[in-house]
N, C-alpha and C positions, 0 to 999 in steps of 0.2 A: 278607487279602492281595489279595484282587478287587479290595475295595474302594478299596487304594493305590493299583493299578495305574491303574483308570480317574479317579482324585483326580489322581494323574501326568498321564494321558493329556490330561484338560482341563485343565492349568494349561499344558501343553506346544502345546494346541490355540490357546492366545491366550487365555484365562478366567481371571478370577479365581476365590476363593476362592464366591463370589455366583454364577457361572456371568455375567459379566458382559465384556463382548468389553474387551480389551484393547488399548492403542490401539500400545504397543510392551513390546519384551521384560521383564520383570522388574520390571514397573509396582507401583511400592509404594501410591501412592494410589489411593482408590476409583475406575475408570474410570468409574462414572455421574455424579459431581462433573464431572470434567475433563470430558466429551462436554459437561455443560450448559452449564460457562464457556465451550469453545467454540463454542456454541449462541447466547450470549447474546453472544460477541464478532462473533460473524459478522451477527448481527439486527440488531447496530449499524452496523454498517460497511453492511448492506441499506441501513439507514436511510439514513446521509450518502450514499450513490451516488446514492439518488431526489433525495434535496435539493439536491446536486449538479446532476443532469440539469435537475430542475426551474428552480433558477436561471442555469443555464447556459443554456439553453434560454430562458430571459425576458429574458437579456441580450442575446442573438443575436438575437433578431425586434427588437431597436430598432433602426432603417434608419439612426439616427446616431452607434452605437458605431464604428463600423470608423473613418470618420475621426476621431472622439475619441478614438481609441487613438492613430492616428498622429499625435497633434498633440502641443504640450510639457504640455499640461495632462491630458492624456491619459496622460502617461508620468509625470509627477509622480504622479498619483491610483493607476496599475498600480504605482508606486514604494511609494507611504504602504500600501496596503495591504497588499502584500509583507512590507513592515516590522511591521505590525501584526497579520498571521499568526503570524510569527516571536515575536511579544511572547508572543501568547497562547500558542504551541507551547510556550514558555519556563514561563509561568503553569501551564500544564498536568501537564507532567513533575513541578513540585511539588506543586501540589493534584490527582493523578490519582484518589487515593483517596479524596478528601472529596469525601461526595457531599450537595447536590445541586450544590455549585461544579463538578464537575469537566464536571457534563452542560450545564450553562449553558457553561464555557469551552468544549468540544467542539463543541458549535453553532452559536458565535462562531464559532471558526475553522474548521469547514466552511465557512460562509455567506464570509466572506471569501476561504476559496480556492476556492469555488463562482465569483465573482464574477470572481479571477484566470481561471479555465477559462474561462470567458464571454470576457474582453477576447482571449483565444488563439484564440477559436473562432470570434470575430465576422470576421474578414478569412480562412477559409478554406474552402474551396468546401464543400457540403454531403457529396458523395460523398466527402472527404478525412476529414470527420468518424466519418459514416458508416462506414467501412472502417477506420479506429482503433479505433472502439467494437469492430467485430467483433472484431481484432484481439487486442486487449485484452480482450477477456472469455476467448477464445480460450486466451490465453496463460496469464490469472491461475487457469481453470477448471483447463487441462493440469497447473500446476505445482503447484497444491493437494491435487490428487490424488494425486499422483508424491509428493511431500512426504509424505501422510499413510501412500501405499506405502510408501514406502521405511523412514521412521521406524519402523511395526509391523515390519519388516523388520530393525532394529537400526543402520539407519544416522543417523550423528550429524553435526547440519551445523552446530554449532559452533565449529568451527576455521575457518568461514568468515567471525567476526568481525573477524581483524584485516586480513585481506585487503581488505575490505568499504568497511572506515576507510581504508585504504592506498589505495582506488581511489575513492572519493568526494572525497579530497583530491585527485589527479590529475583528477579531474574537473572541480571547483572550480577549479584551477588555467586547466584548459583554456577552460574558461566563462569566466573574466579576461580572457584573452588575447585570444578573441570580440570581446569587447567592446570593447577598447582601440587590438588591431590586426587587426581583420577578415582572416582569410584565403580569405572565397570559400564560395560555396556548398556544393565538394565537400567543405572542413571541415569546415560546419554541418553535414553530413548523418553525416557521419563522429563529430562528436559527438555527434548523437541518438542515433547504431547504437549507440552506447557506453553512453550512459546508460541506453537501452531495456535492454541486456544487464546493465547494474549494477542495477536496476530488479527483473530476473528475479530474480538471484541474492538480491537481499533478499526477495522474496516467498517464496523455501525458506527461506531463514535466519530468516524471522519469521513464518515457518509454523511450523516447526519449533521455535522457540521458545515458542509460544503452547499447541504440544501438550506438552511437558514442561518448562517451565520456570517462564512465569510462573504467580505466585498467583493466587489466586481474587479478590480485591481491586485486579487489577491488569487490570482487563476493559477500560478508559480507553484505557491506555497498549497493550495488544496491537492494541483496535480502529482507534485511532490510527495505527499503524505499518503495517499491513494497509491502510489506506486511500489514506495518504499512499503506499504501493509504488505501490497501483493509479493513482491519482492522475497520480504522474508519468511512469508507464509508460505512460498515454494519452497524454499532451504531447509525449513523446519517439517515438512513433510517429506521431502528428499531424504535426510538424514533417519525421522521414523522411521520408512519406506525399509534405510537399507541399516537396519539392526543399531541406529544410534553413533554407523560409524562418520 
């Protein structure tokens, strides 16, 4: 009878059957699998953020990016690559699991939106960078943690899928509009704040996902999704940061 009680006591303390810490309530799989895939998805994601910085970083000391951005051959080349991120994102999503394709396509298309970040970073002031980075680490750090709280906690941020879709198209939308019929600086700033905030909310929704949804086979596509949050929630505070330009 002891024996049930304290067998109770530790399954109710967050333990499995292994005495093995539990990540949220009534976890059917082993928690030491799921912690490594998490392990192994975040070592990735380490990985593209150095590659990132690094190429970011190499595109920004050439003294003659900034006006090559501004010029038409500058916007055509920020164009083709854009386009050919998006090719390989597409490549991706179908060979996530075939490996070693899928760590060749993921390297690709870091290196190409490493390349993107660079053309963003080359025309703005060093402390504007500076202060996104912090920003950004800040923010993805807070909401990681709150996610992994809150999940062992019993909270489900699944329902924050369609909402997600419903405001990434609003977004989209808004981003058209930018472009076609400029409304002014205090717009632009107004659609960073927005996209920073849609930014946040995917980094719980694929945090969250990454601790109880996807498979173990599926380390590609979680690190991907993790990255690209971070990714564009530096751009979208970068852009705040310097007046929406």
């Amino acid at each position: 009878m002891a024996l049930k009680f304290m067998k109770g006591r530790d399954l109710e303390a967050g333990r499995g059957q292994n005495g093995e810490q539990q990540l949220y309530p009534n976890q059917m799989e082993t928690p030491q699998l799921r912690w490594a895939f998490i392990r192994k998805v975040y070592m990735i994601v380490a990985f593209q953020l150095l590659l990132t910085v690094g190429i970011s970083y190499a595109v920004v000391s050439i003294p003659a990016i900034p006006e090559f951005v501004r010029s038409l051959a500058g916007t055509i080349t920020f164009i083709c690559i854009f386009i050919a991120a998006i090719a390989v994102t597409i490549a991706l999503y179908y060979f996530h699991k075939k490996h070693p394709v899928n760590y060749v396509l993921l390297i690709l298309f870091t290196i190409l939106l490493s390349i993107t970040v660079g053309f963003c970073c080359s025309f703005r002031p060093g402390k504007s960078i500076l202060l996104a980075v912090i920003l950004t680490a800040t923010v993805v750090v807070s909401l990681t943690i709150y996610t992994f709280w809150a999940v062992k906690r019993g909270q489900d941020f699944s329902f924050l899928g369609p909402f997600l879709f419903a405001a990434t198209l609003m977004l989209m939308m808004f981003g058209l509009i930018q472009i076609f019929f400029p409304l002014g600086p205090l717009s632009r700033m107004v659609y960073s704040a927005l996209g920073a905030l849609l930014c946040c909310a995917y980094i719980v929704y694929d945090t969250d996902n990454l601790i109880k949804r996807l498979s173990y086979d599926e380390y590609i596509f979680g690190a991907l999704s993790i990255y690209i949050d971070v990714v564009q929630l530096f751009l979208f505070l970068l852009s705040l940061i310097s007046g929406g330009r």
